[in-house]
C-alpha positions as CSV (number, residue, x, y, z in Angstrom):
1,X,-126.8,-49.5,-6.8
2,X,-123.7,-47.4,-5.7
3,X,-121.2,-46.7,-8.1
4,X,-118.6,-48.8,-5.9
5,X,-120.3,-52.0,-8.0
6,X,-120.7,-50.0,-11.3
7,X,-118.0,-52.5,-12.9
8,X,-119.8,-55.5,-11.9
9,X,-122.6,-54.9,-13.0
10,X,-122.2,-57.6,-16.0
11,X,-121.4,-60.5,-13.6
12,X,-124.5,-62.9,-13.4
13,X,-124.8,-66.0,-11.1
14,X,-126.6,-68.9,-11.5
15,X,-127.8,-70.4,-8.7
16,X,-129.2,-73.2,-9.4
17,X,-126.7,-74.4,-12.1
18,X,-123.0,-75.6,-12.0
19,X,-120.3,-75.3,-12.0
20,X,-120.6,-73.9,-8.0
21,X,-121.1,-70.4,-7.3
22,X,-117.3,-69.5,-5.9
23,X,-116.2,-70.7,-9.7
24,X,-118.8,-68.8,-11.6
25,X,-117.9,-65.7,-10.1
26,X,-114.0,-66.7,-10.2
27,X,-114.6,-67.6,-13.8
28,X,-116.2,-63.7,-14.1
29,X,-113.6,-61.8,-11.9
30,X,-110.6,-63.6,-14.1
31,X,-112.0,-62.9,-17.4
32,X,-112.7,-59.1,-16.4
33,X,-108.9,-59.5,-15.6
34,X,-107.7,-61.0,-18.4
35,X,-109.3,-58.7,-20.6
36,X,-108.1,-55.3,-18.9
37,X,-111.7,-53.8,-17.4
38,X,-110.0,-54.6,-14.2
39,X,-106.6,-53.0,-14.5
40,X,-103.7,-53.7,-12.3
41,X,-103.3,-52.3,-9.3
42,X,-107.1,-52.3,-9.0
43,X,-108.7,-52.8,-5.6
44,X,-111.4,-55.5,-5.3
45,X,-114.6,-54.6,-3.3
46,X,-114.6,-56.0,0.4
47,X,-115.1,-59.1,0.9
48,X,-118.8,-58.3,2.7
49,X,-120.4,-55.6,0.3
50,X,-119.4,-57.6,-2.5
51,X,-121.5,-60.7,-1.1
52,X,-124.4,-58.1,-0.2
53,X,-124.1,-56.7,-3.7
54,X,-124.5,-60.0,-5.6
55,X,-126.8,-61.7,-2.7
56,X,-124.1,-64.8,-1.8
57,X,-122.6,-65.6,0.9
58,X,-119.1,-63.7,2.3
59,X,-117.8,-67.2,2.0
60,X,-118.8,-68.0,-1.7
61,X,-116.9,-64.1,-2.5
62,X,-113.5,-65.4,0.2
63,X,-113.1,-68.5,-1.8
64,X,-113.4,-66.8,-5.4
65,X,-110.8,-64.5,-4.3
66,X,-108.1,-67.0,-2.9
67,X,-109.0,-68.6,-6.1
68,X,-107.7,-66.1,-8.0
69,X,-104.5,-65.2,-5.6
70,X,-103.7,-68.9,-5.8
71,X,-103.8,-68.2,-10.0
72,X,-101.8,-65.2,-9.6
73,X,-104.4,-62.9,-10.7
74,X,-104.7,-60.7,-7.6
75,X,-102.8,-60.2,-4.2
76,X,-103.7,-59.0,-1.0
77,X,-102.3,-56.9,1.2
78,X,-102.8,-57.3,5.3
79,X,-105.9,-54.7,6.3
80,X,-106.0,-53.2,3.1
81,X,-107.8,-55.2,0.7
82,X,-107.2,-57.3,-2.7
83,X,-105.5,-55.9,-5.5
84,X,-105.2,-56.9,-9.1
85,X,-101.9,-58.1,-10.1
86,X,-99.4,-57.2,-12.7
87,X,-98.3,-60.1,-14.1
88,X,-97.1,-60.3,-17.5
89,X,-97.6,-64.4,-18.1
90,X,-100.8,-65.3,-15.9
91,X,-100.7,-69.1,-15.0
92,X,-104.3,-70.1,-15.4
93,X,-106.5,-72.6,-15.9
94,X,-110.4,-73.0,-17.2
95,X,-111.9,-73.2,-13.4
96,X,-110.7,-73.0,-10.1
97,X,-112.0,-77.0,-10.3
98,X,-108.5,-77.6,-12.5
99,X,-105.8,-76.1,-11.0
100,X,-104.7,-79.2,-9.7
101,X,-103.5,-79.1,-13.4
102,X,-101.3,-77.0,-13.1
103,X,-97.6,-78.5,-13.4
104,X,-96.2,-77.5,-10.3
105,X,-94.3,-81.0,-9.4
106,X,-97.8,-82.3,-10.1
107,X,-97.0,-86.2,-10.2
108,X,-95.9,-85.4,-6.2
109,X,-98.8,-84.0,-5.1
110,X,-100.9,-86.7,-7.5
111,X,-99.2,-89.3,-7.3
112,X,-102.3,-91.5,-6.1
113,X,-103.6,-90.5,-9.5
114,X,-100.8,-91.9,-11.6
115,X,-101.4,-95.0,-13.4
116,X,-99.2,-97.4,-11.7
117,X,-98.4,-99.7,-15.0
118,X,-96.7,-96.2,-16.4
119,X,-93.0,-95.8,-15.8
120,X,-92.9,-92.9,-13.5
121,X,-89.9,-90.7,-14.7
122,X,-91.3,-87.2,-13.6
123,X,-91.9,-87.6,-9.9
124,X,-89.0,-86.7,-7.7
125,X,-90.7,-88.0,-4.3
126,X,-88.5,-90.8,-2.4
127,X,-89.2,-93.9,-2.9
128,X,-91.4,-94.6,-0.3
129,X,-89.9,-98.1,0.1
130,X,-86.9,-97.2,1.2
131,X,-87.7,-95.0,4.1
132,X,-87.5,-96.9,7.7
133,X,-91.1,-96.9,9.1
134,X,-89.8,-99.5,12.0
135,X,-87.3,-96.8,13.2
136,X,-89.9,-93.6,12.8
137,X,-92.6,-95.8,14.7
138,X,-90.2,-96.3,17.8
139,X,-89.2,-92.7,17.7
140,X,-92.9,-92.0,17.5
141,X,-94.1,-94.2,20.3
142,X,-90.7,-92.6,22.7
143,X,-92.2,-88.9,22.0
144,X,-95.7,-90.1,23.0
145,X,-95.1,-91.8,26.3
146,X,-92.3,-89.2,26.9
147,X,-95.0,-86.0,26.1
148,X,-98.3,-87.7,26.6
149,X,-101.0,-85.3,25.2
150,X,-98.0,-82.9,24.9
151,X,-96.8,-84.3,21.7
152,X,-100.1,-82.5,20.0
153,X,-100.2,-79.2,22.0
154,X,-99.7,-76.3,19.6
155,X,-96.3,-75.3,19.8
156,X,-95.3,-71.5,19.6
157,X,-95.1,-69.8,16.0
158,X,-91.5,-69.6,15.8
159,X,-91.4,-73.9,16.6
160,X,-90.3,-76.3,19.2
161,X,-87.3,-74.8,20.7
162,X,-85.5,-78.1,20.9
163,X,-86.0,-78.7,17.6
164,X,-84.8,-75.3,16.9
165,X,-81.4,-76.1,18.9
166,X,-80.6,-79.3,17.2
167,X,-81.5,-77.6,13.8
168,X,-78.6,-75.1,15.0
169,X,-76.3,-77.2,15.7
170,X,-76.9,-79.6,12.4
171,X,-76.3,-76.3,10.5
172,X,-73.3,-75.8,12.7
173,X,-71.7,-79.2,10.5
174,X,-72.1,-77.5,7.1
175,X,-70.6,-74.2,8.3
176,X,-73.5,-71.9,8.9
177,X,-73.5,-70.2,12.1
178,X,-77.0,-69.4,13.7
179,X,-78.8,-70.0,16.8
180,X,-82.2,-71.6,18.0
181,X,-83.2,-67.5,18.1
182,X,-82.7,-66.9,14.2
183,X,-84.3,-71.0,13.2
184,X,-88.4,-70.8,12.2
185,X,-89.6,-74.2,11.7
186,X,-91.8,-74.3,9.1
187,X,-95.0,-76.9,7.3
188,X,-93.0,-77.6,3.9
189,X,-90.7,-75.3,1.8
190,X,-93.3,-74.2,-0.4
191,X,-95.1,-72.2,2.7
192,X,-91.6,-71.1,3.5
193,X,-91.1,-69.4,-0.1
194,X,-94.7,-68.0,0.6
195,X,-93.9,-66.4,4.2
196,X,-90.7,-64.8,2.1
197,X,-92.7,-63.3,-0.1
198,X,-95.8,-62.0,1.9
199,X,-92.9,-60.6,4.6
200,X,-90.3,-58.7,1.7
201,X,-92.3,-58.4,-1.3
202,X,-95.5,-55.7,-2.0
203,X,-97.0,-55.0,-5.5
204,X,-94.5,-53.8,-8.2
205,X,-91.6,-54.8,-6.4
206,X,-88.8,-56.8,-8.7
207,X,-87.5,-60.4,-7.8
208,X,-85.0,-61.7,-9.7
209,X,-85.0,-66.1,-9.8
210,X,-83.0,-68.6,-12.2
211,X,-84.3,-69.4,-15.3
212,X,-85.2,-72.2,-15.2
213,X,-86.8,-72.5,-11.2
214,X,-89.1,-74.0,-9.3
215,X,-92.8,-73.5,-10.3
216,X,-94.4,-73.3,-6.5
217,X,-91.9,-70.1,-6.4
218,X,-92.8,-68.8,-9.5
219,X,-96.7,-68.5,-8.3
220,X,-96.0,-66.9,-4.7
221,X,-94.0,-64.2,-6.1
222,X,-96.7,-63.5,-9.2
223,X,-99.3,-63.9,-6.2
224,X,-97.7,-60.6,-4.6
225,X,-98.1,-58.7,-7.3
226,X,-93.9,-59.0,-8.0
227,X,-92.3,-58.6,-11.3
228,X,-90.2,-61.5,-12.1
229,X,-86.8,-61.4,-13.5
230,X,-85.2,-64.1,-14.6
231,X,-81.5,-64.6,-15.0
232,X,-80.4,-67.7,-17.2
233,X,-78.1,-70.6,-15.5
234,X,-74.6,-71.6,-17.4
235,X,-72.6,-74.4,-16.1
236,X,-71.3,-72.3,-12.9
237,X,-75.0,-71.5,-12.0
238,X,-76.7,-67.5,-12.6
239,X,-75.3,-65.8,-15.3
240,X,-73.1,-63.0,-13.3
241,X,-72.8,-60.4,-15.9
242,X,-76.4,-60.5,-17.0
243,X,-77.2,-60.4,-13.4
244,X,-75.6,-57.5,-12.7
245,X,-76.6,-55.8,-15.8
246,X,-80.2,-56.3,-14.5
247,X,-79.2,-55.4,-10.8
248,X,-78.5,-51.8,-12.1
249,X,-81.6,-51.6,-14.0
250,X,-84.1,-53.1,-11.4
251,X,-83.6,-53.0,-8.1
252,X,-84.7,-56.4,-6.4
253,X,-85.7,-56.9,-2.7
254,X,-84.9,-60.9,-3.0
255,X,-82.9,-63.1,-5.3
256,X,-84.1,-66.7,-5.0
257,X,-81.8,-69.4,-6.0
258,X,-80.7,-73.1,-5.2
259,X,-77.0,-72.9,-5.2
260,X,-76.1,-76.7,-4.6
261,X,-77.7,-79.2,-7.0
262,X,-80.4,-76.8,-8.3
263,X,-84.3,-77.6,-9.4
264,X,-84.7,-79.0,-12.0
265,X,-81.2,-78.3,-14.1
266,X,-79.3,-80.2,-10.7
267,X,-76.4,-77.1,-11.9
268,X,-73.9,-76.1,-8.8
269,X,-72.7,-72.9,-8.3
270,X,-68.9,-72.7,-8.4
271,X,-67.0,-70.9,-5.6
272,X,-66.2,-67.7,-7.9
273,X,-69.6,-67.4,-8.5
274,X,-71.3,-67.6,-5.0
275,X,-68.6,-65.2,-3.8
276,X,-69.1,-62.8,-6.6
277,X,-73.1,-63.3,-5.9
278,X,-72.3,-62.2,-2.2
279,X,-70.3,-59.2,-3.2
280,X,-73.6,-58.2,-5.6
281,X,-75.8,-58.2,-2.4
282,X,-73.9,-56.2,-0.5
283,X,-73.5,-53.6,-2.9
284,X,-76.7,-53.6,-4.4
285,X,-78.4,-54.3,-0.6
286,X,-80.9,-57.1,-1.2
287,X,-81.6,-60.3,-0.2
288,X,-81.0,-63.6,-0.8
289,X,-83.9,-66.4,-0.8
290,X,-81.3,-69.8,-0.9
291,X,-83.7,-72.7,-0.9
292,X,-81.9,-75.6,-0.3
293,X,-83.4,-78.4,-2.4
294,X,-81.4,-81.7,-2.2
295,X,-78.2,-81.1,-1.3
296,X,-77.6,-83.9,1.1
297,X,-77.7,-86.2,-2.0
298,X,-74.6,-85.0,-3.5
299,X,-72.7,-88.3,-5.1
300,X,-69.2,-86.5,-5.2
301,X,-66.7,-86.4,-2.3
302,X,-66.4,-82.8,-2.2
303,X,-69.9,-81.3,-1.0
304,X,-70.0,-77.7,-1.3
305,X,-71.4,-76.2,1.6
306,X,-74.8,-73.9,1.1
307,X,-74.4,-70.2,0.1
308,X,-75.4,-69.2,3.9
309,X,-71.9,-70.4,4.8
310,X,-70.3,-67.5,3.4
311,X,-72.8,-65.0,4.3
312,X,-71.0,-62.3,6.1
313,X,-73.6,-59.8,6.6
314,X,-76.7,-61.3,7.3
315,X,-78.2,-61.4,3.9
316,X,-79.3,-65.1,3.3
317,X,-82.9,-66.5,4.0
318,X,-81.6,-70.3,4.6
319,X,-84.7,-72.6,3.8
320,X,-84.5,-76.3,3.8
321,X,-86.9,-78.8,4.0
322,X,-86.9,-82.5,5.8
323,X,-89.5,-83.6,4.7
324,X,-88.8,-83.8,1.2
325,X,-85.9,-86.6,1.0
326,X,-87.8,-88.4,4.2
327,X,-91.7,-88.2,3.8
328,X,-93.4,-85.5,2.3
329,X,-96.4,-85.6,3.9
330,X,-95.3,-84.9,6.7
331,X,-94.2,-81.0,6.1
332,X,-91.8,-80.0,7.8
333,X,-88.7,-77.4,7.0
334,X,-87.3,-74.4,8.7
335,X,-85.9,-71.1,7.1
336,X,-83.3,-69.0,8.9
337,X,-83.5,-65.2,9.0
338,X,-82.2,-62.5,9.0
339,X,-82.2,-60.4,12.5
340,X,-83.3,-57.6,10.6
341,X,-86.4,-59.7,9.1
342,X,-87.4,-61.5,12.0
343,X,-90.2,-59.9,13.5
344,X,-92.3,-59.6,9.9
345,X,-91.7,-63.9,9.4
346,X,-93.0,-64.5,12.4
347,X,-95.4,-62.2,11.8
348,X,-96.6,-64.3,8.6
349,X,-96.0,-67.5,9.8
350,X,-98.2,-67.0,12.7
351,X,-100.7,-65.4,10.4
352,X,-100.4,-69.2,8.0
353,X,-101.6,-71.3,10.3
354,X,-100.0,-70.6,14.0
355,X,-97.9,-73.5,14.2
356,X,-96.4,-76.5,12.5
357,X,-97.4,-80.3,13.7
358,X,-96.2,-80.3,17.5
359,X,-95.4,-84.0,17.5
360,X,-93.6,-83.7,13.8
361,X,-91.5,-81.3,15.7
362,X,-90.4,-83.3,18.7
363,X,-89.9,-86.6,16.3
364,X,-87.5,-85.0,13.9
365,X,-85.9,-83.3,17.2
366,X,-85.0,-87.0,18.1
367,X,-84.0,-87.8,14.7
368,X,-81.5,-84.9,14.7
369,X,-79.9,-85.2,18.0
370,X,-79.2,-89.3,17.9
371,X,-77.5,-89.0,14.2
372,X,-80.5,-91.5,13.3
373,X,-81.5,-88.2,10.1
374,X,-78.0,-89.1,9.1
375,X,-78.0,-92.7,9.1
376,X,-80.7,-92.1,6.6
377,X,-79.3,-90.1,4.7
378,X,-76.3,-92.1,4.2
379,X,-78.4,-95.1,3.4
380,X,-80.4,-93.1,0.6
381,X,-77.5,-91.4,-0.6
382,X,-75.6,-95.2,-1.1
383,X,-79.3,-96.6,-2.9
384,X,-79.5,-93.9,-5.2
385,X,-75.9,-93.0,-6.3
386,X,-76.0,-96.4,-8.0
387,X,-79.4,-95.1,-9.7
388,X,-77.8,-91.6,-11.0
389,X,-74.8,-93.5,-12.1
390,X,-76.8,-96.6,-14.2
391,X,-79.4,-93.3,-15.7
392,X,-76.1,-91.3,-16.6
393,X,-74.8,-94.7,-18.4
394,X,-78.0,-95.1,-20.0
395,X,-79.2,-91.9,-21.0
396,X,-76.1,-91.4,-23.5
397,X,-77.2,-95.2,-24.5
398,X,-80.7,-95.1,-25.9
399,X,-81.0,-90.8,-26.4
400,X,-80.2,-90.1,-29.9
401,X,-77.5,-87.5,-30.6
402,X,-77.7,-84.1,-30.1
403,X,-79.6,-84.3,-26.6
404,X,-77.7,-82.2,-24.3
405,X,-77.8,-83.6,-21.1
406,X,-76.3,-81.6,-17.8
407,X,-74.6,-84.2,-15.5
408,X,-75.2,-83.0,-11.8
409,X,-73.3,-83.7,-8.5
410,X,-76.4,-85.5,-7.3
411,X,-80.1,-85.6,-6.9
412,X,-82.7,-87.5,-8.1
413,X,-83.2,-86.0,-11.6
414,X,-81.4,-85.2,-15.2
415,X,-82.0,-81.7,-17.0
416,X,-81.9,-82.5,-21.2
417,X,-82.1,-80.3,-24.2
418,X,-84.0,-81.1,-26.7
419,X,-82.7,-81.5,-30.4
420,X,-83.6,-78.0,-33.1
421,X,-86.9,-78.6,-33.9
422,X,-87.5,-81.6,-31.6
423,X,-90.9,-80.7,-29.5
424,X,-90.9,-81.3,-25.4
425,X,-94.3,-81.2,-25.3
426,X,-94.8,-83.7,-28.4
427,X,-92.6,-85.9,-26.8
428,X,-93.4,-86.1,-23.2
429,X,-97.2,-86.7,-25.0
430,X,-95.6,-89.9,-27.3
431,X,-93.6,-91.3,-24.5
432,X,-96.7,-91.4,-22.2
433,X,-98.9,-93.0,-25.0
434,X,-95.9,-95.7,-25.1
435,X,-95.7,-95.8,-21.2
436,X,-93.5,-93.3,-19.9
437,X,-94.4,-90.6,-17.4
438,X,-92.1,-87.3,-18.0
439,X,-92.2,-83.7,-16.9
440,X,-92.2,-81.5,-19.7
441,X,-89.8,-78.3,-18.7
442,X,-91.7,-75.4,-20.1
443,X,-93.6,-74.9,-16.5
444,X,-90.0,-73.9,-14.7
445,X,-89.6,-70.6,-16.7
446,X,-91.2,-67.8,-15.4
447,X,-91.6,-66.8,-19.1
448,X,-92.4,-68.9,-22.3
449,X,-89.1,-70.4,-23.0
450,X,-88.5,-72.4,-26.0
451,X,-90.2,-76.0,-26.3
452,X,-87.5,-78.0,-25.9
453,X,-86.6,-79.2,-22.2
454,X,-87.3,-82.0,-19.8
455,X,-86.8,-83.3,-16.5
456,X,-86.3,-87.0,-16.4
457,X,-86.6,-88.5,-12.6
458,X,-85.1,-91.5,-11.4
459,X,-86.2,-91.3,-8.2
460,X,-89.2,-94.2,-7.8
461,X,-88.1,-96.6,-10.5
462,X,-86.0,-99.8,-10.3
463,X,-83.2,-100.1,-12.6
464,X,-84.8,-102.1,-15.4
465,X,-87.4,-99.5,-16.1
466,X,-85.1,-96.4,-15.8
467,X,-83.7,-98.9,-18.8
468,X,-86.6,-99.6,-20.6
469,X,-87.7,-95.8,-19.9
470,X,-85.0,-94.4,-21.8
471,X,-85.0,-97.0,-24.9
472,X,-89.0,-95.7,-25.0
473,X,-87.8,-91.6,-24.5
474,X,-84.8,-92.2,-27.1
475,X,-87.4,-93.9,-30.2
476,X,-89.9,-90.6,-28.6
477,X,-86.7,-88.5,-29.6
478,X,-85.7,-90.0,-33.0
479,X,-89.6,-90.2,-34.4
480,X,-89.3,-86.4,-33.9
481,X,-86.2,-85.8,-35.7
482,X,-87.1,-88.0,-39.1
């Protein structure tokens, strides 16, 4: 034994037991982690003398290790190896087996799983009912007897340049100024936020996010190694002065933010703000990650247009998904960038997973250029302004006093507060016992925040159970505080 293995020498496999091999030896590798024997910044043995040294196969070692990156434990870096990560609030879970636990819009990606006599008021999916399969099955059939076989060639890295065009000129309508050259089309937002990081961010480096963001963001920056900084939201979104306090203690290479209807507080950013944000960027020469959530379903008259709009020196990473207020299956979004970044994101995108669906592509192409993405939009935006506007009634209804509630311009969700003293964790529990599915808020802080937010979705329900919800929430509420 060389002394390259010295520090695994404790690790035993059992081969003929379970749980599998990969999550014995993740199970090993995280608690040497978690206990400091392998401190950060540590470099993980290649991938092939570490099979040879424990007699497993490379694959067995390949999947422990994405494992652990996926956990935020490690992060690698392109030809040099795996590193352990810094990370000062490791999201983990018993077994690699379980991290489909982990709350990261979990009752999305499980929705199959939820029982269906439960009121679902934590997933913020489209109702899948009131999508138009008739008019994505002709558009579908046109593509195929327009492309043949075509329509599921692999498309180049960067995506279908028609696609790309109509993307440019849809952006054209809500101010931003780009071209098919600048567009990368992309399988979902979450592998956009990913690309980001891999392409800006290496070990150590600071990124600053909202507090509270999205989970799926909070994991690809803690799988790069990145030290998160989180900047509270008020009621015009980031809090300016603390963020510029921080911006001259840290130096960030990306700020990541949701300007218009933000996830999962639905907050806005007001004018003064965004332009004050702007200024900050040029001065203190990052960049800016502005992920685009939901803003097409804004219920007010007087949309605000995304933070890209303003950008004057080419300092905005636009990412938007499609797929999210359509079908989200089907993955599909696109990121702008930056000339200056372009060559290192398509770089990482081509290393994901070469291209995004071909025929995906050339469908939403036709979607965009007829105005038929539009129409839909329109349609939803009609169906569920009347939902936000009966859940606003009835959340000051049946929720007892002293639940603070943040009234968006739109999107499918409310943001509450919780009462001093009143658990979000004991509550989401009681309303699920009595029938209610919720999404506790403690997973959308990069640190432990205070137990006492949740996300209430009223984006699957009808109207009589977003009633019947809340009366259930509201007694959930009041039990706590008596």
């Amino acid at each position: 034994m060389t002394n390259d293995f010295i520090d695994f020498v404790s690790i035993q496999l059992k081969k003929d037991k379970k749980p599998a091999l990969y999550v014995q030896l993740y199970e090993a590798l995280a608690a040497m982690i978690r206990n400091g024997r392998l401190s950060p910044g540590y470099l993980l043995p290649p991938v092939r003398k570490f099979a040879g040294f424990l007699d497993i196969n490379t694959g067995t070692v390949v999947s422990s290790y994405k494992e652990l990156e996926k956990n935020g434990y490690i992060f690698s870096r392109a030809g040099s190896g795996s590193y352990v990560a810094e990370i000062p609030q490791i999201i983990d879970c018993d077994s690699p087996e379980e991290i489909a636990a982990i709350e990261i819009d979990d009752p999305e990606i499980r929705s199959t799983e939820i029982d269906k006599s439960l009121i679902n008021m934590a997933s913020i999916s489209l109702n899948p009912d009131i999508v138009s399969i008739e008019k994505f099955k002709q558009v579908m059939i046109e593509v195929l007897d327009r492309d043949q076989g075509y329509a599921f060639s692999y498309q180049e890295s960067q995506g279908f340049l028609p696609l790309r065009e109509s993307i440019a000129l849809y952006l054209k309508t809500n101010g931003v100024n780009t071209s098919a050259d600048t567009v990368q089309i992309i399988s979902g937002a979450q592998q956009g936020i990913d690309i980001v990081a891999r392409a800006l961010l290496d070990y150590g480096d600071c990124v600053f996010t909202e507090a509270p963001t999205y989970p799926g963001a909070i994991a690809a920056f803690r799988s790069r190694g990145a030290k998160i900084i989180d900047i509270p939201l008020d009621e015009q979104g980031m809090d300016i002065d603390l963020l510029e306090e921080k911006l001259r203690c840290f130096r960030p290479k990306l700020v990541y933010l949701m300007p218009n209807i933000q996830n999962p507080t639905g907050i806005s950013y007001s004018l003064e703000r965004r332009n004050r944000l702007m200024g900050l960027a040029r001065y203190y020469n990052f960049f800016i990650l502005e992920d685009d959530y939901i803003s097409e379903l804004s219920y007010v008259n007087e949309a605000l247009a995304p933070l890209k709009a303003i950008d004057r020196d080419d300092r905005v990473i636009y990412l938007k998904s499609f797929s999210k207020i359509f079908m989200p299956g089907l993955r599909l979004a696109f990121l702008t960038m930056p000339k200056q970044l372009a060559p290192r994101l398509l770089s990482v995108k081509h290393l994901a997973d070469i291209s995004t669906s071909g025929l995906t592509q050339r469908i939403f192409d036709i979607y965009l250029r007829r105005g038929i993405w539009q129409s839909h939009i329109d349609a939803i935006r009609q169906i569920y302004k009347m939902q936000f506007e009966f859940t606003a009634t009835a959340v000051f209804r049946h929720l007892p006093a002293g639940v603070s509630v943040v009234m968006p311009r739109g999107g499918l969700s409310l943001w509450l507060k919780l009462p001093a003293k009143v658990s979000a964790t004991a509550v989401t529990a009681a309303a699920r016992d009595d029938g209610v599915l919720l999404t506790d808020g403690g997973p959308f802080f990069p640190r432990p925040a205070a137990d006492s937010y949740l996300r209430l979705s009223f984006a699957t329900i009808s109207l009589q159970e977003i009633d019947a919800g809340l009366q259930i929430i509201g007694q959930a509420i009041a039990r706590q505080i008596n």
